[in-house]
C-alpha positions in Angstrom: -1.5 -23.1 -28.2 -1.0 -26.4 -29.5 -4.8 -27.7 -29.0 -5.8 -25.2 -31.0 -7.9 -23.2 -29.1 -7.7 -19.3 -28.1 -6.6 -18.1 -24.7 -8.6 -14.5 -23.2 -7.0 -12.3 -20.4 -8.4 -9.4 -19.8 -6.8 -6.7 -18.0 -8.5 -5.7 -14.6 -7.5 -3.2 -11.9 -8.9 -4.9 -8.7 -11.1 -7.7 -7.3 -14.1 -7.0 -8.9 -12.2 -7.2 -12.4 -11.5 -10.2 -11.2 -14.9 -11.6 -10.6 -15.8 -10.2 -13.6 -13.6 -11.9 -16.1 -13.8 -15.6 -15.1 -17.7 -15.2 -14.4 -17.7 -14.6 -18.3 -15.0 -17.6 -19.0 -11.5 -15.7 -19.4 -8.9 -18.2 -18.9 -6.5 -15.2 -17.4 -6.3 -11.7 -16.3 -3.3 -9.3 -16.1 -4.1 -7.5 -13.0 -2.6 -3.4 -12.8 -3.7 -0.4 -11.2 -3.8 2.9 -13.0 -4.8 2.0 -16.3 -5.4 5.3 -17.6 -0.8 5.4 -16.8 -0.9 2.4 -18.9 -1.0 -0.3 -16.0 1.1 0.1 -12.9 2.5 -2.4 -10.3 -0.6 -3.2 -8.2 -0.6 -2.6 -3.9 0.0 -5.9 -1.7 -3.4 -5.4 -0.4 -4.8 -5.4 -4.3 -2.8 -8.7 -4.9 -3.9 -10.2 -1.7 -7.4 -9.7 -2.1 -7.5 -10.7 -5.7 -5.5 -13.9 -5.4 -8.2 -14.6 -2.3 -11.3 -15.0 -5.3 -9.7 -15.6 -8.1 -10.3 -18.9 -9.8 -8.6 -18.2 -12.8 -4.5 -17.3 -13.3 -3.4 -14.0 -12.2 -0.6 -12.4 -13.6 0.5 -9.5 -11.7 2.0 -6.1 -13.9 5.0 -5.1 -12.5 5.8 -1.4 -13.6 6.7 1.2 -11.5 5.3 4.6 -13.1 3.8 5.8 -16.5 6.4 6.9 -18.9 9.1 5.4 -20.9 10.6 1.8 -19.9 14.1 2.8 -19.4 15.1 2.1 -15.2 17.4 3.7 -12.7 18.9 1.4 -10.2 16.4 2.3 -8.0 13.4 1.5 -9.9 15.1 -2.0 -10.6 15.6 -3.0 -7.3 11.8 -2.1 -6.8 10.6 -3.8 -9.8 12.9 -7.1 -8.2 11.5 -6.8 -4.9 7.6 -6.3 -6.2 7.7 -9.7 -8.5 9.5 -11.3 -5.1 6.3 -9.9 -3.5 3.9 -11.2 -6.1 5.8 -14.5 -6.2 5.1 -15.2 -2.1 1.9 -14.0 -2.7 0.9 -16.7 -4.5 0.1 -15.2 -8.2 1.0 -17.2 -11.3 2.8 -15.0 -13.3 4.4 -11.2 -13.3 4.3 -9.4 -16.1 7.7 -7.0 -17.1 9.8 -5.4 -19.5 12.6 -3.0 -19.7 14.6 -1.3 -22.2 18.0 0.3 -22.9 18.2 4.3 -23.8 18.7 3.3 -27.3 15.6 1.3 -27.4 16.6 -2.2 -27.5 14.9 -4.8 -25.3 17.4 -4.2 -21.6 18.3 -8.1 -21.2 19.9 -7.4 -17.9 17.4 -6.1 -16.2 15.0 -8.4 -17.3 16.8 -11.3 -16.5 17.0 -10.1 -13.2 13.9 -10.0 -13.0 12.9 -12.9 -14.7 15.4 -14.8 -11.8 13.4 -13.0 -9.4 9.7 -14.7 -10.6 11.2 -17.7 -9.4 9.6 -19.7 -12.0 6.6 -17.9 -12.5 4.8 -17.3 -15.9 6.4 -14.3 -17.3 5.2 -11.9 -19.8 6.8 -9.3 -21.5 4.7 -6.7 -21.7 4.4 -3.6 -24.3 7.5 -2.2 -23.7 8.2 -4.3 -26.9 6.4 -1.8 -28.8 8.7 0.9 -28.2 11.6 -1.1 -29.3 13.2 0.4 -32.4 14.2 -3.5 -33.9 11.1 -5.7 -33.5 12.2 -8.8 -34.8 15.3 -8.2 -32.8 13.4 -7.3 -30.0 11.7 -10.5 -30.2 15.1 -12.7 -30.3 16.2 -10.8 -27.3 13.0 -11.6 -25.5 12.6 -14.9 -26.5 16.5 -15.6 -24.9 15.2 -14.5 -21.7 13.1 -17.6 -22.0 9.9 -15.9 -20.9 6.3 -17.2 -21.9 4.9 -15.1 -23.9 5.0 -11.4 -25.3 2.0 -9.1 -25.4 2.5 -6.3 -28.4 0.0 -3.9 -30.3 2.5 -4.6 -33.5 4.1 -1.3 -32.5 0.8 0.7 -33.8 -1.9 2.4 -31.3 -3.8 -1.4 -31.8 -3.5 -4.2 -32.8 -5.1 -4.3 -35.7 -3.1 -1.8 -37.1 -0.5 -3.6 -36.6 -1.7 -6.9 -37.1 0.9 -7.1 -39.9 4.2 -7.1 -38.1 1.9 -9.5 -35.3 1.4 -12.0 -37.7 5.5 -11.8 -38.8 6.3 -12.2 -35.0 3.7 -15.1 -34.5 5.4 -16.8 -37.5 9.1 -15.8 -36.5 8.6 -17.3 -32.5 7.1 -20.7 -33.3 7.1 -22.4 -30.3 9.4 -20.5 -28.4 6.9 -18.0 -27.1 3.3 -17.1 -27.4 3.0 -13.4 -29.3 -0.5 -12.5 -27.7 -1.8 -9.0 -29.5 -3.1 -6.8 -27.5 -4.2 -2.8 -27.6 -8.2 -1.8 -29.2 -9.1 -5.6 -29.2 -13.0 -5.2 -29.0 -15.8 -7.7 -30.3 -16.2 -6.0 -33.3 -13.1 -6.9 -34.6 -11.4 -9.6 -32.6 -12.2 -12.4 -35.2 -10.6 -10.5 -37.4 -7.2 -10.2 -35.8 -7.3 -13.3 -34.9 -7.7 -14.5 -38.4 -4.6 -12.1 -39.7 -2.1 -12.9 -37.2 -2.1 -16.3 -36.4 -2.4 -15.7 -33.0 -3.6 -17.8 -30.3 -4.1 -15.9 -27.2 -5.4 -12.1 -27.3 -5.3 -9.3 -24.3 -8.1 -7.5 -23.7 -9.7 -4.2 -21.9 -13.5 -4.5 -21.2 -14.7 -1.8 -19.4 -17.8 0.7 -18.8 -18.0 3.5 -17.4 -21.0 3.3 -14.4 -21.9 6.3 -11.8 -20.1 7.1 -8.5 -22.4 6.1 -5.7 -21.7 9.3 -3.8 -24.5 11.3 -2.9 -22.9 14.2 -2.2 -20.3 15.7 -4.6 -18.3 18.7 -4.8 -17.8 19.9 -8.6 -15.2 22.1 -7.7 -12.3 20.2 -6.8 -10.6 17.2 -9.0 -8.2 15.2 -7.5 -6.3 13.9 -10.8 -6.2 14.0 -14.6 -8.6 10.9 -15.2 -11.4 11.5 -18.0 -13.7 10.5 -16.2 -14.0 12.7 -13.3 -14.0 12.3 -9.6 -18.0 10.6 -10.1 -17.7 8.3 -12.7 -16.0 4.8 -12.1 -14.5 2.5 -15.2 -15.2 -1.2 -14.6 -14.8 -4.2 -15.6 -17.5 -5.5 -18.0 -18.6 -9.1 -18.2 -21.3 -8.6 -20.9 -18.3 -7.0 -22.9 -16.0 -9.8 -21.9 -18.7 -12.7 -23.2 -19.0 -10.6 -26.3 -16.1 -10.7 -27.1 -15.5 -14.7 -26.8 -18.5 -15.5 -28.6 -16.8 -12.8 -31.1 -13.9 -14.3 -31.1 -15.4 -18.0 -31.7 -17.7 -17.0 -34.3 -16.8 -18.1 -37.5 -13.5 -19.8 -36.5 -11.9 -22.4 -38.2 -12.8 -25.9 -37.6 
């Protein structure tokens, strides 16, 4: 950003995610459902009720199911129809990707979609970080002439690959904002921040709190979550403020 100062979203999965992140003073979140498939495209009635408190930016993911990033026809004309749907909605941004069987960045698709935000933000989202040519990867997505690109530097976080981050920082200039994301916690945020360049960062915050259910059935589990069917992960703001004041301690003048 050109005043110098670092941008926070924080990735939520519903209204109370929401809350959560601009009570602690993010500037954005990346609203999903299904975080433990990676994110998934979000219901209407999520959207709706988000967009109803939200005082901050929302940027809506738009991803149909877990797995790869390469899309039938069918799953494109979804993915069109769902940023249309967040568009009218009234969200800021969508956030997408797509790629081709060989693993380059699918420019079609993507500018379909891109038309479809209507002039919405638009991120690309991690997709990048199965792309088998990064820098090439990031020409491509920079032609699309989307906003910004979230990537763990191709490695399980981005600190591992804070290396190839800082390369793509340097390489987009002021085409595109390259905003790390992937195992960004307080503990090593400033650090990140300080090897890449970067002036934005994406961010989970999230604890894991007790089901309110009274009665429970330990017999029966209704999907593969880690948690169980009586635990709950949610948004933290505690972890969200530590990680700002992280993030701002020590920095630069």
């Amino acid at each position: 950003m050109r005043d110098g100062r670092v941008r926070f979203e924080v990735c939520v999965d519903g209204t109370e995610g929401v809350l959560a992140a601009q009570a602690a003073g993010a500037d954005r979140v990346e609203l999903c459902a299904a975080l433990s498939e990676g994110g998934l495209t979000p219901s209407a009635g999520a959207v709706a009720t988000a967009l109803d408190v939200a005082t901050v930016d929302v940027h809506v993911l738009v991803r149909p199911r877990g797995g790869d990033f390469v899309y039938d026809r069918h799953e494109i004309r979804a993915m069109c129809r769902d940023v249309e749907a967040v568009a009218a909605a009234g969200a800021r941004g969508v956030v997408i990707g797509a790629l081709t069987p060989d693993g380059d960045v699918d420019t079609a698709t993507c500018r379909r979609l891109v038309a479809a935000a209507a002039g919405l933000s638009v991120t690309f989202h991690r997709a990048f970080d199965m792309a088998r040519r990064p820098h090439e990867a990031l020409a491509a997505v920079a032609d699309l002439g989307v906003d910004r690109l979230l990537t763990s530097g191709q490695e399980a976080t981005a600190l591992a690959g804070a290396a190839l981050i800082a390369e793509l920082v340097a390489a987009a200039g002021d085409r595109l904002t390259v905003m790390p994301g992937a195992g960004v916690t307080a503990g090593n945020v400033r650090r990140l921040l300080d090897l890449t360049g970067a002036r934005e960062v994406h961010f989970t915050a999230r604890a894991t709190v007790d089901s309110p259910a009274r009665h429970r059935n330990p017999r029966v589990t209704m999907g593969g979550g880690t948690t169980g069917e009586y635990a709950r992960r949610r948004t933290s703001r505690a972890a969200i403020e530590a990680l700002i004041a992280a993030a701002h301690r020590d920095a630069p003048a």
